[in-house]
C-alpha positions as CSV (number, residue, x, y, z in Angstrom):
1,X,-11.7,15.4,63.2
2,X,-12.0,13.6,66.6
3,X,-8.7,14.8,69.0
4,X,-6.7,11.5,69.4
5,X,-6.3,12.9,73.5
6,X,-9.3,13.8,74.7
7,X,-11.5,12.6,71.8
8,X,-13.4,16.2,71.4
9,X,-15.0,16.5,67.5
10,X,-14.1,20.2,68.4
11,X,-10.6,20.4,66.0
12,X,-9.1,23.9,64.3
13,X,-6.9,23.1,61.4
14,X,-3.9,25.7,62.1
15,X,-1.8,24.7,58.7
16,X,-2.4,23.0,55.6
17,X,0.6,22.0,53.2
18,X,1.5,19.1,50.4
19,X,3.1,16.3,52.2
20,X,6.8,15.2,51.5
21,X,5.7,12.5,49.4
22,X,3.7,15.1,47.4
23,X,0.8,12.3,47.0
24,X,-0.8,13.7,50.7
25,X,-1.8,16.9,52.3
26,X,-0.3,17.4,55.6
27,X,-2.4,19.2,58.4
28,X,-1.8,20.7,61.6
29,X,-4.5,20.8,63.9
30,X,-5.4,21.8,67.8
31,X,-8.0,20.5,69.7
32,X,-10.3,23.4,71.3
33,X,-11.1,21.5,74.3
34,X,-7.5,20.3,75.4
35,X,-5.7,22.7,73.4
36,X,-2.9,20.0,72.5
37,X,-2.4,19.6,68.4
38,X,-1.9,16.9,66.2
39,X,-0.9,16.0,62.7
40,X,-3.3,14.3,59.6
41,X,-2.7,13.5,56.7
42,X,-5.3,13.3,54.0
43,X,-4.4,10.9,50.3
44,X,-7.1,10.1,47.6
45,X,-8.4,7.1,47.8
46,X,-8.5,5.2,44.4
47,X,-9.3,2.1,43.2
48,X,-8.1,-0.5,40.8
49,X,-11.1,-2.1,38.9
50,X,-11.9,-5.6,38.8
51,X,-11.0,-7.6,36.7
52,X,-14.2,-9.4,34.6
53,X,-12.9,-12.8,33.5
54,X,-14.3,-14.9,30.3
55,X,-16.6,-17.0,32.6
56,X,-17.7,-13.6,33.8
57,X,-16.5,-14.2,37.3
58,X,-15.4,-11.1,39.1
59,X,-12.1,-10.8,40.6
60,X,-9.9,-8.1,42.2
61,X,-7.2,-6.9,40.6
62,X,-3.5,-8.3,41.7
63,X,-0.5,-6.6,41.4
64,X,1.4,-10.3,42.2
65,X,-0.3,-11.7,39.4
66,X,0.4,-9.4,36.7
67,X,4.0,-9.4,38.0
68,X,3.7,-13.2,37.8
69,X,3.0,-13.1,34.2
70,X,6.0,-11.0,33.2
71,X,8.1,-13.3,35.4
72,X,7.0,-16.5,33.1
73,X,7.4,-14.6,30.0
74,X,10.0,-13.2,30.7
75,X,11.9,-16.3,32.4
76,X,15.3,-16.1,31.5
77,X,15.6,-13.7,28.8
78,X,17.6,-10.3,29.1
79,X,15.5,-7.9,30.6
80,X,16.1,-5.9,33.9
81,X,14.0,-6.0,36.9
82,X,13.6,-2.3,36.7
83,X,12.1,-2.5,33.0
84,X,9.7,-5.0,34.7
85,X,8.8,-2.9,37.3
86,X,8.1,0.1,35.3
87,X,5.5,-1.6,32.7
88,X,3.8,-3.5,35.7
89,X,3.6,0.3,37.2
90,X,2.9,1.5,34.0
91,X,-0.1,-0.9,33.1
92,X,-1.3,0.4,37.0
93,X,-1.6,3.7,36.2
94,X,-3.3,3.0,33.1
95,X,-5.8,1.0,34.8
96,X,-6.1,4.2,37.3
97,X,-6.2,6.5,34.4
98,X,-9.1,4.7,33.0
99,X,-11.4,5.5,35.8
100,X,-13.5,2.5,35.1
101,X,-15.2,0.2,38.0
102,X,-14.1,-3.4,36.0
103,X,-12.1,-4.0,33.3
104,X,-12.6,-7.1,31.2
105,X,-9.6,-9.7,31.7
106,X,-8.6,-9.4,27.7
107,X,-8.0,-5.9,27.8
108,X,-5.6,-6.0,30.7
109,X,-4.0,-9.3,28.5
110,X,-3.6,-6.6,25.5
111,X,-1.8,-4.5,28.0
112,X,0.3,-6.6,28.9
113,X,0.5,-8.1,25.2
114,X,1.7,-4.6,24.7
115,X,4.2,-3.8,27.2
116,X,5.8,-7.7,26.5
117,X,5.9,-6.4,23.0
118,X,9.0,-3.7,23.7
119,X,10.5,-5.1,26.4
120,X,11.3,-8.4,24.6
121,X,10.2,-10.1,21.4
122,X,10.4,-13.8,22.8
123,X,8.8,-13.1,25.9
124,X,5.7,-11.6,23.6
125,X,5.5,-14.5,21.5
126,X,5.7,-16.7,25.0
127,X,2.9,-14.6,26.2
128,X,1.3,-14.6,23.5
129,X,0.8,-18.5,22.7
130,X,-0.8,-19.0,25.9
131,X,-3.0,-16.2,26.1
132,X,-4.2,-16.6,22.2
133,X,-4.3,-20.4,23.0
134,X,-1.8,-21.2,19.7
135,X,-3.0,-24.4,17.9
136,X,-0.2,-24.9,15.7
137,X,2.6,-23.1,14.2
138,X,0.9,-21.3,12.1
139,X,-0.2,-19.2,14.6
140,X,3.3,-18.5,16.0
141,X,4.3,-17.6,12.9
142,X,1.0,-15.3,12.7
143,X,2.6,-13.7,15.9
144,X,6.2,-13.2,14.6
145,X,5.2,-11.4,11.7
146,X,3.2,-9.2,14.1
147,X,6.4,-9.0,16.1
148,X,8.4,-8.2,12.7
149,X,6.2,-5.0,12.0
């Protein structure tokens, strides 16, 4: 680790302990050439996969826009902000979880699909007609039975 001071490479880590946040590991260290110290932190760095759409473009993966779809589906129906927030972080740590590079854009859909599904029924089948692309209403009624199991 290059001393932020004098800029030796020459560094001694004098202590090592779990960060406050307990995501990081917090070090102390002191430069051999200056003898001044300094603290580092160290954090894993992960990544989300990309997204695959059906065209087969390649996209990151957007926290705003999956918050963006619960936000239409969920447009004025009964359902608190904090409910919203842990499914979107929920879906997130699923996609972490899953350790893959790219994710194909129905699956994170089903997800979310999912997650609409028991936070509110209406929002589901809101969700659900333009993701499914309903042609007529025998496909919403296709999705309230679904909804009614």
């Amino acid at each position: 680790m290059k001393c932020p001071f004098c800029g030796s490479l020459d560094t001694q880590v004098i202590e090592t302990r779990l960060a406050e946040d307990g995501l990081s590991i917090r070090r102390r260290r002191r430069c051999q050439s200056c003898d001044k110290r300094f603290t580092t932190y160290e954090t894993a760095d992960v990544r989300l996969p990309q997204v695959v759409k059906s065209n087969g473009t390649r996209e990151e993966f957007s926290e705003t826009k999956l918050r963006e779809g619960f936000k239409r589906a969920l447009h004025k129906r009964p359902v608190s902000a904090p409910l919203v927030d842990e499914a979107v972080s929920g879906i997130r740590q699923r996609l972490l979880t899953l350790g893959e590079r790219e994710i194909p854009a129905r699956d994170l859909g089903e997800m979310v699909m999912h997650a609409l599904k028991k936070l509110d029924k209406v929002a589901y089948i809101r969700f659900a007609s333009v993701y499914r692309s309903f042609q007529d209403i025998d496909d919403f009624r296709d999705a309230i039975r679904e909804v009614d199991k």
